[in-house]
N, C-alpha and C positions, 0 to 999 in steps of 0.2 A: 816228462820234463823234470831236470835235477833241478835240488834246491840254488844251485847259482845263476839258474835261467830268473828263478823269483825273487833275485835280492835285490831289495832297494839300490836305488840308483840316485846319482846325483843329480840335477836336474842339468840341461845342457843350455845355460840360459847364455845369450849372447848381448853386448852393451847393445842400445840402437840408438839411433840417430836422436830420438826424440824421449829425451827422459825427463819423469812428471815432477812437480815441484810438491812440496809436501803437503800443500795446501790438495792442489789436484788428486796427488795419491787414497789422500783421507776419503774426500769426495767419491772416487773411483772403487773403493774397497771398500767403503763403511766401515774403517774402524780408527778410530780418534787417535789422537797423537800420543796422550794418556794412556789409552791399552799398548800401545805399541813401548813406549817407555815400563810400564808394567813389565811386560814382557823381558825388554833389555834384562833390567832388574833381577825377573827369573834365570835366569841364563838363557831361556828360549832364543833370543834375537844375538846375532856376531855382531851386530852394531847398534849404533845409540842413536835411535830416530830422533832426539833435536839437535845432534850434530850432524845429520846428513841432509842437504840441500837439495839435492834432484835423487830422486827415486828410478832405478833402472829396471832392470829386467831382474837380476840375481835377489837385488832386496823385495821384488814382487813376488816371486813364486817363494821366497822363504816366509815373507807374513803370512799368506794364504795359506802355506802350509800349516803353521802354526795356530790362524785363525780356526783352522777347523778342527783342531784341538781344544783350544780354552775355550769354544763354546758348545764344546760335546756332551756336557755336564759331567765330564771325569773331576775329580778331585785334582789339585796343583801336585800331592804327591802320587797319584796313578800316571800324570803328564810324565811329571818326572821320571817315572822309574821306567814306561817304556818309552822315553827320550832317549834313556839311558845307552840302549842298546845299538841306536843310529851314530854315525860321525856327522860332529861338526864341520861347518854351519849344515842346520836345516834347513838346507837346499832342494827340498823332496817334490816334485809336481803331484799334488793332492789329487790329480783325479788318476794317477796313475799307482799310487802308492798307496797302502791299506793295512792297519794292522791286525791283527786275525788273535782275538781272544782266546778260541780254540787252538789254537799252536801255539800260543803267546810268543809270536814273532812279529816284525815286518814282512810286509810282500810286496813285491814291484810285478804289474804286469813287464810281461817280457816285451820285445819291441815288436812291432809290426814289420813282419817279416815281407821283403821285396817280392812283389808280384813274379819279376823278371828271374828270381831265385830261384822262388815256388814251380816255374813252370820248369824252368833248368832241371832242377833235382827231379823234378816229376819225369820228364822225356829220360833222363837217364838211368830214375826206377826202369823205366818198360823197358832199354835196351838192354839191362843188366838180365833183365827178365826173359829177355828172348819175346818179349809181348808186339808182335810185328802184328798181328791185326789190330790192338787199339791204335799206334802209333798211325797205320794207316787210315784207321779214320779218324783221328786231327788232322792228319794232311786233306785228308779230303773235305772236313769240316772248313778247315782254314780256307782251302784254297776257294772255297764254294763262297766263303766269306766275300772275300775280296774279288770275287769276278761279279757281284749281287752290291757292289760298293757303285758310289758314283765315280767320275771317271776321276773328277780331281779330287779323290778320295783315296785313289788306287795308289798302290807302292810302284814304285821307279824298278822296275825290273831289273836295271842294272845295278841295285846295292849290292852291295857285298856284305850278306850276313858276320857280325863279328863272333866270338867265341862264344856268348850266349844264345840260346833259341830263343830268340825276344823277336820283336817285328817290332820295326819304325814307323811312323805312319807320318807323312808332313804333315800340321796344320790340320789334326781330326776336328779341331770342335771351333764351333762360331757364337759370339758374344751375340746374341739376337734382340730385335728389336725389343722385345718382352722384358728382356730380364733389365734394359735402364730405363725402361720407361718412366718408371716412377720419377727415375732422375728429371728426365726431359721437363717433362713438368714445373721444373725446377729453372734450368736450363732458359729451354725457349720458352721463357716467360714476358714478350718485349708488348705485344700486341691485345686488345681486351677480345678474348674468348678463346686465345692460344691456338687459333688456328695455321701460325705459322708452325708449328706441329705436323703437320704436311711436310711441311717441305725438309723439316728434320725428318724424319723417318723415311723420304725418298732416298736423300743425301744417307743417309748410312744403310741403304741398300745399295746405294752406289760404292759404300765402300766396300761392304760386303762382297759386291761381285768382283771387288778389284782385290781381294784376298786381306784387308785392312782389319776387316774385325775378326780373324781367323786366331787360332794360338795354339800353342804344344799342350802347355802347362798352367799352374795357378798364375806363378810368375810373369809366365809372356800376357796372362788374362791384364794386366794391371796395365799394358803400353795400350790396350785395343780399348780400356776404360778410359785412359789418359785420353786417348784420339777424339771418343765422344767428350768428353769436356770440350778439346779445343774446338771441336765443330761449334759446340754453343757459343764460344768465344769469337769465331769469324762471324758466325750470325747476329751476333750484337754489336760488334765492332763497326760491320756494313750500315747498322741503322744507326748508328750513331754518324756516320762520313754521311748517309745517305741523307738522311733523316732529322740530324742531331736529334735523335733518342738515344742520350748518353744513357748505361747504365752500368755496374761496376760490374768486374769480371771477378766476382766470386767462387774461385775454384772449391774452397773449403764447404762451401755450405750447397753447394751443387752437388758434390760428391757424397752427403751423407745418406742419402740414402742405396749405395752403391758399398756401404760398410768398408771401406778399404781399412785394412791394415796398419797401422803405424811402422812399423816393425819393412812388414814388406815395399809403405813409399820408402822405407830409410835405404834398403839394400838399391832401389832404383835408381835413387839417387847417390848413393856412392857409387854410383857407375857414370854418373858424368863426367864429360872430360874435364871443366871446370872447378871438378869438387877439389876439397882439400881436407886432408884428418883432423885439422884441426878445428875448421871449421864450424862454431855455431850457428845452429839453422832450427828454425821450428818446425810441425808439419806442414803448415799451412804456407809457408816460404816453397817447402819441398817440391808441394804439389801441384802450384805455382809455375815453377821452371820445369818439372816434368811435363806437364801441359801444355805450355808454350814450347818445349824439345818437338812435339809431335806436330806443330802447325803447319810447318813445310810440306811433309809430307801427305798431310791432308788437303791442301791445296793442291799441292803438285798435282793429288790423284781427283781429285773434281774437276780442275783443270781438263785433266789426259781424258775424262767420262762425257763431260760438257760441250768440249769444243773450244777449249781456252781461254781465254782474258773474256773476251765476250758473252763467251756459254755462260762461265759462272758469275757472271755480271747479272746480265737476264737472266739466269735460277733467282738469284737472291733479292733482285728489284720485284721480279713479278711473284715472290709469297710474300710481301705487302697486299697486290691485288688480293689474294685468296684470303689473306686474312680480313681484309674490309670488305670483300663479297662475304665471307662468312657473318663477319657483321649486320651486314645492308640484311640478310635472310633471317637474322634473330628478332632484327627490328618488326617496327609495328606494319602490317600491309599498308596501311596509306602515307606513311611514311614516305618524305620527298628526300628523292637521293640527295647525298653531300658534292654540289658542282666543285668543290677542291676535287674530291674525291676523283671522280670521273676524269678529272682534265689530267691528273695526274701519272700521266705516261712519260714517255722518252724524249720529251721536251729536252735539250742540251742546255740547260738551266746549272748553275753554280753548283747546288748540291749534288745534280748528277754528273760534271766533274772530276768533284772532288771524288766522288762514292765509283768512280771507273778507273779515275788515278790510284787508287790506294791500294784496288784488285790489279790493277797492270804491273802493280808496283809491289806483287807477291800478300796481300790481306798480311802483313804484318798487324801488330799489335796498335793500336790505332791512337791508345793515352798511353 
């Protein structure tokens, strides 16, 4: 590897949607507005932190880089003198970039080289090579691969390889009930002992089979998280029409434990038809209307699974029952049932009505 694979590089930071105000930045980084004007002062920082109002991406990775300098315990002039050697602004991503005593230089790891590359250059080492037995056994590894796959796992035999030896695979991987669980908890929170938790975990096996929670990439991962939210959203909306058990659709604070991205709701959302450049938006505004982008077609597909306006009417009335049978089972044995409770079926009563108009009428957004 030459020395120009390990030189320092600038950081490739891009604006996003959601930039911190200097109060939040402080908070975010731990380091006070004082050390950061310090800095200005040394020349370390290209700008003056109390003239700058929102904190973005460029002036994040340059504090941080900087941070892990003035508290190295080098001296102001050892900063200085191997500052010396980088161009302004330091712009450098510290966990990639490293200075080396022994060679009193900087280093930049090199980039992480494309999988789809690595395997290119590799297939055309062996053809260079005249290496026809390894070659032949990747085909055969490969091929062994994908006939040992499930069906809707398998490649479309009619693709047409393009100029790289890469393989496409539709929709390899599935958001699974596991990995939001913790979410849900959050979520389907409407009933005491959250046994409508049932009937969420059915419902996104339903989506599951209908290819909903499926995705390429990280990217596509964030519309199959989006879809789980709005599922919590139809289900609190219905007990609220149902029920009047209003409670707020909390997108933001549902989603924390599902760590999304800042960065990646913002690219989501620049991709609405409605967005504008100019636009300010928070994340929580973001997350918001990504959420509700995905409610159609989460309906649409309970709908198409259910039996329509009626299937998913009856799914959502009767995990109420499950939920107050999970109840009536926690209670005390000689405990006398609740007669509301019991009488509470398919009586054509005002609130159920309302709570079958609202599903016939697409489970829109209910406040």
């Amino acid at each position: 590897m030459n020395d120009s694979e390990l030189a320092p590089r600038h950081s490739s930071t891009q604006l996003t949607l959601f930039p911190s105000t200097r109060e939040a930045f402080v908070a975010e980084t731990f380091i006070s507005a004082d050390e950061m004007e310090s800095w200005h002062r040394k020349g370390w920082l290209s700008f003056d932190p109390l003239q700058v109002d929102r904190y973005d991406a460029p002036e994040r990775v340059e504090v941080l880089f900087i941070k892990g300098l003035s508290r190295s315990g080098l001296s102001d002039a050892m900063i200085n003198r191997i500052l010396n050697s980088l161009e302004r602004p330091y712009r450098y991503d510290p966990s990639e970039t490293f200075f080396s005593f022994l060679e009193n230089r900087w280093i930049g790891l090199p980039p992480e080289p494309d999988p789809a590359d690595v395997t290119d250059q590799y297939v055309a080492e062996l053809v260079k090579a005249e290496d026809w037995e390894t070659l032949q056994a990747l085909q055969v590894r490969i091929s062994s691969s994908l006939e040992s796959a499930e069906p809707d796992e398998k490649l479309d035999r009619d693709v047409s390889l393009g100029p790289r030896v890469g393989i496409s695979v539709c929709q390899p991987f599935t958001v699974e009930w596991g990995e939001v669980e913790d979410a849900a908890k959050l979520v389907f929170c409407v009933w005491m002992g959250q046994h409508e938790l049932i009937w969420a975990k059915q419902q996104w096996d339903t989506l599951s089979r209908l290819k909903l929670t499926a995705y390429q990439d990280e990217f596509d991962r964030y519309s199959v998280l989006f879809r789980f939210l709005v599922l919590g959203a139809i289900y609190r909306d219905f007990c609220d029409a149902a029920w009047e058990e209003y409670s707020e659709l909390n997108y933001s604070d549902w989603a924390e434990p599902l760590g999304l991205d800042a960065f990646v709701v913002g690219q989501h959302y620049a991709r609405m038809p409605d967005w504008e450049a100019d636009e300010e938006i928070t994340k929580d505004e973001a997350l918001d209307a990504l959420a509700e982008n995905e409610r159609t077609a989460v309906v649409d597909a309970l709908m198409r699974a259910l039996g329509g306006v009626s299937g998913l009417y009856a799914s959502l009335w009767n995990s109420r029952e499950a939920a107050e049978q999970g109840q009536a089972d926690d209670a005390e044995p000689d405990a006398e049932p609740d007669d509301d409770l019991c009488d509470d079926t398919y009586d054509p009563d005002a609130s159920q009505m309302s709570a079958y108009s609202w599903v016939d009428n697409g489970c829109g957004r209910y406040r």
